[in-house]
C-alpha positions as CSV (number, residue, x, y, z in Angstrom):
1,X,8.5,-8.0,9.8
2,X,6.3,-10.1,12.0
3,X,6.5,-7.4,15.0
4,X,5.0,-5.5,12.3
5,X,2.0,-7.4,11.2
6,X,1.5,-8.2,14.7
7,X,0.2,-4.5,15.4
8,X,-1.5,-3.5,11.8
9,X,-4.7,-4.4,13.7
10,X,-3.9,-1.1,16.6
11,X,-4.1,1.2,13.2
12,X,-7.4,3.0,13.3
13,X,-7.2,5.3,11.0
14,X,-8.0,5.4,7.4
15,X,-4.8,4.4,5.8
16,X,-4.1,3.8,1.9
17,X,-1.2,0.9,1.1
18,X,0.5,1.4,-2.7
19,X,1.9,-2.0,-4.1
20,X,4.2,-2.2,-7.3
21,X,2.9,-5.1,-9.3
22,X,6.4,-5.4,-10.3
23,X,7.9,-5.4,-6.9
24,X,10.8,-8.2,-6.7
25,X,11.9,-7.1,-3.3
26,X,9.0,-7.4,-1.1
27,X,6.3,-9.7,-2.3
28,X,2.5,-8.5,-3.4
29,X,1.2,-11.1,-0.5
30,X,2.4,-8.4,1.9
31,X,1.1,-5.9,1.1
32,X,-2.1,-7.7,0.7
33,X,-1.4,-8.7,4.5
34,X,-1.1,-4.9,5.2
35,X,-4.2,-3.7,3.8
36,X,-6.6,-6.1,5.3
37,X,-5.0,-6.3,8.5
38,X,-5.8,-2.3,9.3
39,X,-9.6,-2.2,10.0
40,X,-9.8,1.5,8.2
41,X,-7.8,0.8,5.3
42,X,-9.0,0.8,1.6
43,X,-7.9,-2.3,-0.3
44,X,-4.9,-2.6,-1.6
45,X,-4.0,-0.7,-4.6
46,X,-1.3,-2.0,-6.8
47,X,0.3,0.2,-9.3
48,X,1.4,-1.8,-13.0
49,X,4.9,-1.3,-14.3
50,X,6.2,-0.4,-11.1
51,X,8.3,-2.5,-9.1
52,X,9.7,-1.4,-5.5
53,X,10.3,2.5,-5.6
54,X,6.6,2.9,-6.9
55,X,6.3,6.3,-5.9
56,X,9.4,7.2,-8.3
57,X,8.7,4.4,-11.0
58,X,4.8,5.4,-11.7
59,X,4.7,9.3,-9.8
60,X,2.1,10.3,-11.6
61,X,-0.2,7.7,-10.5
62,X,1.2,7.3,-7.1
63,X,0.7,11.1,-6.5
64,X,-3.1,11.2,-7.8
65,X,-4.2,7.6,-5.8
66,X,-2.6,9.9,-2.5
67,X,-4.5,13.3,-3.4
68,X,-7.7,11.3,-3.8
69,X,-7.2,9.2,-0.8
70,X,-6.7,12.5,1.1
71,X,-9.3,14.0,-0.2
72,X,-11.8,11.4,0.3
């Protein structure tokens, strides 16, 4: 989505972007572009044995990277 990456950069604050290593649908290289394009977020964090629906594939994981992101 180029409009997309196009305004990452207006994001200013802190934001966390969760990658499945094993994501076949939307490449690793994006989500790489995500992280480093908003100036408050952490790097990327990708998630192994997870593909696209990370947040259902590796829940446990997913959930305690968010909790400690929000807690931070």
């Amino acid at each position: 989505n180029r409009p997309l990456r196009n305004r990452l950069h207006r994001i200013i604050a802190p934001a966390l972007v969760v990658w499945g290593e094993d994501d076949h649908m939307v490449p690793l290289s994006h989500g790489e572009t995500y992280a480093k394009s908003m100036p408050q977020a952490q790097p990327l964090k990708v998630i192994p044995n997870a593909g696209h629906s990370v947040h259902a594939e590796q829940s446990g994981v997913t959930s305690r990277m968010v909790l400690d992101f929000l807690a931070g």
